[in-house]
N, C-alpha and C positions, 0 to 999 in steps of 0.2 A: 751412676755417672752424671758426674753436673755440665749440663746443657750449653750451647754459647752465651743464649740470654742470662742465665744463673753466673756465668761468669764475667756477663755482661757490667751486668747489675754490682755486684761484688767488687769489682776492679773502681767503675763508675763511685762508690758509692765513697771506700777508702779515697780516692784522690779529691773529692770534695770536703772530706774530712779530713784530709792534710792540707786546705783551706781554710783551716779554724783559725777565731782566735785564739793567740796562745799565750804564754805567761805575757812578752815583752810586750804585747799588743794592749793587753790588760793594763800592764802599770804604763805604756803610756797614753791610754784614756782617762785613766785614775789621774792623771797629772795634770789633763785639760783643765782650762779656768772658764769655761763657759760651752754651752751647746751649738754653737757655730764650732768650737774646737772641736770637739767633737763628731762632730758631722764632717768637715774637712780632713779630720785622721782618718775618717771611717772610709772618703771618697777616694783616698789618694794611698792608703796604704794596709785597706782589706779588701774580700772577697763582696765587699757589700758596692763595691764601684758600682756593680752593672746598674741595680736598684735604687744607686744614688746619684742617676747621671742626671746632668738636667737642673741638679738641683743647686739654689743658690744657697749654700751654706750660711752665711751674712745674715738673709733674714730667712732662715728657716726656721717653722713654729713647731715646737718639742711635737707636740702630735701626729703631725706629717713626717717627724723624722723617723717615730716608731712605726709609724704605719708604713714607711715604705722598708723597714728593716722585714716585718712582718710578711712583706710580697715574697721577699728572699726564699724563707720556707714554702712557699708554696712552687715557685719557680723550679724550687730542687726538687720539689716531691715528684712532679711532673716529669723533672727530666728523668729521675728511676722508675717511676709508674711504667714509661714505654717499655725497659728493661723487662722488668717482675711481668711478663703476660699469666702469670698463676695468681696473684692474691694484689699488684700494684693499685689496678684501678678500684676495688672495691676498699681497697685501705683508705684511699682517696677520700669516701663518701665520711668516714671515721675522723681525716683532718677537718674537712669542711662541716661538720655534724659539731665537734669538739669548738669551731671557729664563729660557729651559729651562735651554741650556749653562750660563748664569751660577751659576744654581741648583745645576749637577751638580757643578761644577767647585768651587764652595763646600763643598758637601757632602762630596765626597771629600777637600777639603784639610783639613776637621776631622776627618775618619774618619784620615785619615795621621794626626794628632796627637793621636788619642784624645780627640776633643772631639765625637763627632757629636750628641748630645743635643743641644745650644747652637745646631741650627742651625735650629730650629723658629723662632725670633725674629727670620731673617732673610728670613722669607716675605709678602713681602704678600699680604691677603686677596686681593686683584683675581685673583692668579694659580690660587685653587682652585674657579673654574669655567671655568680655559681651559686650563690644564695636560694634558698627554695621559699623567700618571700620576697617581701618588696622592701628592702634595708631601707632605702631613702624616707618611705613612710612613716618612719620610725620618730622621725625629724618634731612629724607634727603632733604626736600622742599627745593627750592632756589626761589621759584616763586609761584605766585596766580596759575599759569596756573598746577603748579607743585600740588599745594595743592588740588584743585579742582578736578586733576586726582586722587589723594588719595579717597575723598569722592563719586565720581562716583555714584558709587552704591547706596547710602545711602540716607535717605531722605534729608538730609542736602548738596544735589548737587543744588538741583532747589532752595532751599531760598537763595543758595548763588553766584550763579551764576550771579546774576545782579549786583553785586558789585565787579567785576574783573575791577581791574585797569588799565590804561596804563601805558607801559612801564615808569618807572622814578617819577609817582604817589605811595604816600602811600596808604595805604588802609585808608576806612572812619572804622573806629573801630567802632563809636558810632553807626554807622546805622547800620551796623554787627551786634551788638550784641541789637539794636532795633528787629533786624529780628528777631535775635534765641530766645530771651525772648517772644515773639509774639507766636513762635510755641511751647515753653516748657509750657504758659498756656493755648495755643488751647491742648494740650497733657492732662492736670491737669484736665480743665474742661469736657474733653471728657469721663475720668473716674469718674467723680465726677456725670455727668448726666446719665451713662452708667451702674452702679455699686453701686453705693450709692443712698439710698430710705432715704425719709420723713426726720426729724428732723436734721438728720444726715451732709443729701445733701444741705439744708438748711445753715445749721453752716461754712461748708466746700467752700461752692460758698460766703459766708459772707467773710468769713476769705479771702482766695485768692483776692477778690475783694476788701478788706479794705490793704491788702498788695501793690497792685499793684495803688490805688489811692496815696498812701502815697508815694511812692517810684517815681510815678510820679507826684507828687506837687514837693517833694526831687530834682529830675532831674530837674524842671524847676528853683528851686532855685539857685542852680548850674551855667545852661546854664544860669541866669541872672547876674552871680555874675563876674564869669570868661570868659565869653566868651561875643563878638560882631557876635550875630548872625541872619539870619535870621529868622523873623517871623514863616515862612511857615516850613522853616527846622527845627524848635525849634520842632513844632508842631508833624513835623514828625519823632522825634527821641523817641516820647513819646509811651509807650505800647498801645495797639490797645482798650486791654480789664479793666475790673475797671466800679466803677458806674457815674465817673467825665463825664459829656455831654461835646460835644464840644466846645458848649460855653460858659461852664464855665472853660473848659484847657485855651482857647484863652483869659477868664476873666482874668486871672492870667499870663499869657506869654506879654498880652498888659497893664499888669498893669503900669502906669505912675513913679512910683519909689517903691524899693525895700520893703521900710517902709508899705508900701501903700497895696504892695501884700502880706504882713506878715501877717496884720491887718487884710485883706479880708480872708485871709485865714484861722484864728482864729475865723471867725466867722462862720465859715461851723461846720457842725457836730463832723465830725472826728478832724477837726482843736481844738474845743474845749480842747478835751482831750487828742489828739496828738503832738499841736503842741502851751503848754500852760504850758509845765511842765519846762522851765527853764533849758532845755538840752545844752550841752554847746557844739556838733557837731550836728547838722542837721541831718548830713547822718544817724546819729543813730536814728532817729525817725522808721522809717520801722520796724528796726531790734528789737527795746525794746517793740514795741506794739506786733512780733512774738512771743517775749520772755513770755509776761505779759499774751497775749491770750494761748499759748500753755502750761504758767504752771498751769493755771485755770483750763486748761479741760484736764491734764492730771489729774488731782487728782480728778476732779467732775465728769467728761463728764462718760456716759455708753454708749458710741457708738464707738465700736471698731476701725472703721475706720478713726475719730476722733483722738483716742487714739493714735493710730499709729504713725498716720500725725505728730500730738504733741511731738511723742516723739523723732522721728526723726527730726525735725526743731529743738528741744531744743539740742541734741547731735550735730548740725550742726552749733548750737555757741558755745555750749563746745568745740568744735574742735578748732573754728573760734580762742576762746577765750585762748587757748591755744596756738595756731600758730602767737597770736600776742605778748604773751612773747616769747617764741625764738627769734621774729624777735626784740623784745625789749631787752632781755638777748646779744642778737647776736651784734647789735648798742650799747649798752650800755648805754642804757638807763635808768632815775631816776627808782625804782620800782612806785614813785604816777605817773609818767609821764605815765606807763606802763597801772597801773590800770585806768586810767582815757580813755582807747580805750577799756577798756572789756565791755561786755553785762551783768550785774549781780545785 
């Protein structure tokens, strides 16, 4: 029998997602000629008013504008987390875990290019009372060794501690952010087994694990195409967790030509129907099987937790989907050129 809260959550969760943007909203952002238009569509005739109050459109700086789209998810998550009293608030620590690495992973990619200064403007306010270090510190890094004393405390000292470089070395990014993906699904899955029962937990370990296979066939596509690399290291840049065996990662990383491991991998399960639809970027497979699972089961699924999950991943390409017209509005780019990088 599902609960008030469960139907709490459920009802709550659809009427925010009959908030979406939708096709008409899409073409007319694609039509904007600059990011004040943009920002002023967004203020005046989406769901993003609340998080855009305040703001003066005219001169608002591309940065600020995604950072307060970005508040938007967490404002929602918050408001189902009361709902789900079964699995909300530890899902919680999963957004903010996942909101962390983005954070690191920026961070250091300026620090490789002697930019780290610059990345104090890409922090929304929201995240410096939930963060489990000191973001703002971030500001002043000059050095791994600098960065490392920042994180200290936090659990993200010990996974990153073994990738301190020497003097005059950049950092290995890929393997970085190998680690941190490694610990935001050891995270996911610990709530998922911890918190979530029966059909539920079932759907949720499905989902994650057909993400995470997909995202690493994706990565080895990649490491095949543009890079000369090793075997062993190919291997070990790939997520830990997923249903892919070992030997069938190493099937596909030893495949003899690229043709060869397209073919083999069209013929796996998931390949069938993931990687057979005539998609014209790769990278997007991951992201449009989130997209296609998550609007399924938000309008079907009765398991709150579920629901959740769904509605926030689908709001987390809304944003994505968003953030890549500005940066298309911003270049000036075709609007088909624009819409051929959305999720929709």
């Amino acid at each position: 029998m599902i609960s008030y809260a469960s139907n709490a959550v459920l009802s709550k969760a659809r009427a925010l997602y009959g908030k979406r943007i939708k096709e008409k909203h899409y073409s007319d952002l694609l039509a904007c000629k600059s990011v004040p238009d943009i920002a002023s569509y967004l203020k005046r005739k989406t769901s993003y008013a609340d998080v855009l109050s305040g703001l003066n459109e005219n001169s608002v700086h591309r940065a600020e504008l995604e950072n307060r789209l970005k508040m938007k998810l967490f404002i929602d998550f918050e408001t189902l987390g009361r709902y789900d009293i079964s699995a909300g608030e530890h899902f919680f620590d999963y957004i903010i875990t996942r909101a962390e690495i983005e954070h690191i992973m920026h961070s250091l990619m300026l620090l490789n290019a002697g930019e780290s200064g610059e990345y104090i403007y890409t922090i929304p306010e929201f995240f410096y009372n939930h963060a489990k270090f000191e973001l703002k510190a971030l500001k002043y890094i000059k050095s791994y060794d600098e960065f490392l004393n920042v994180i200290k405390k936090s659990k993200y000292y010990k996974i990153l501690l073994p990738f301190k470089n020497k003097k005059g070395e950049i950092l290995d990014l890929t393997a970085i952010e190998t680690a941190l993906y490694n610990h935001l699904y050891q995270v996911a899955f610990d709530v998922i087994n911890k918190y979530v029962k029966g059909s539920a937990k079932k759907e949720l370990t499905d989902f994650f694990n057909l993400y995470i296979d997909l995202t690493n066939l994706v990565r080895i596509v990649r490491m095949r195409k543009f890079y000369d690399l090793d075997k062993e290291y190919m291997f070990s840049m790939l997520v830990s967790y997923g249903t892919l065996s070992k030997d069938q990662l190493y099937g596909f990383i030893n495949s003899p030509s690229d043709k060869q491991m397209m073919t083999d991998m069209k013929k796996t399960k998931m390949g069938k129907k993931w990687f057979s639809r005539g998609l014209d970027v790769i990278d997007k497979v991951p992201l449009n099987m989130r997209y296609n699972k998550c609007k399924h089961s938000i309008r079907f699924s009765l398991s709150p937790p579920v629901v959740l999950m769904s509605y926030i991943f689908l709001k987390e390409i809304e944003i994505l989907n968003i953030t890549n017209i500005i940066e298309g509005v911003k270049y000036r780019m075709s609007p088909e050129d624009i819409r051929k990088m959305l999720i929709i």
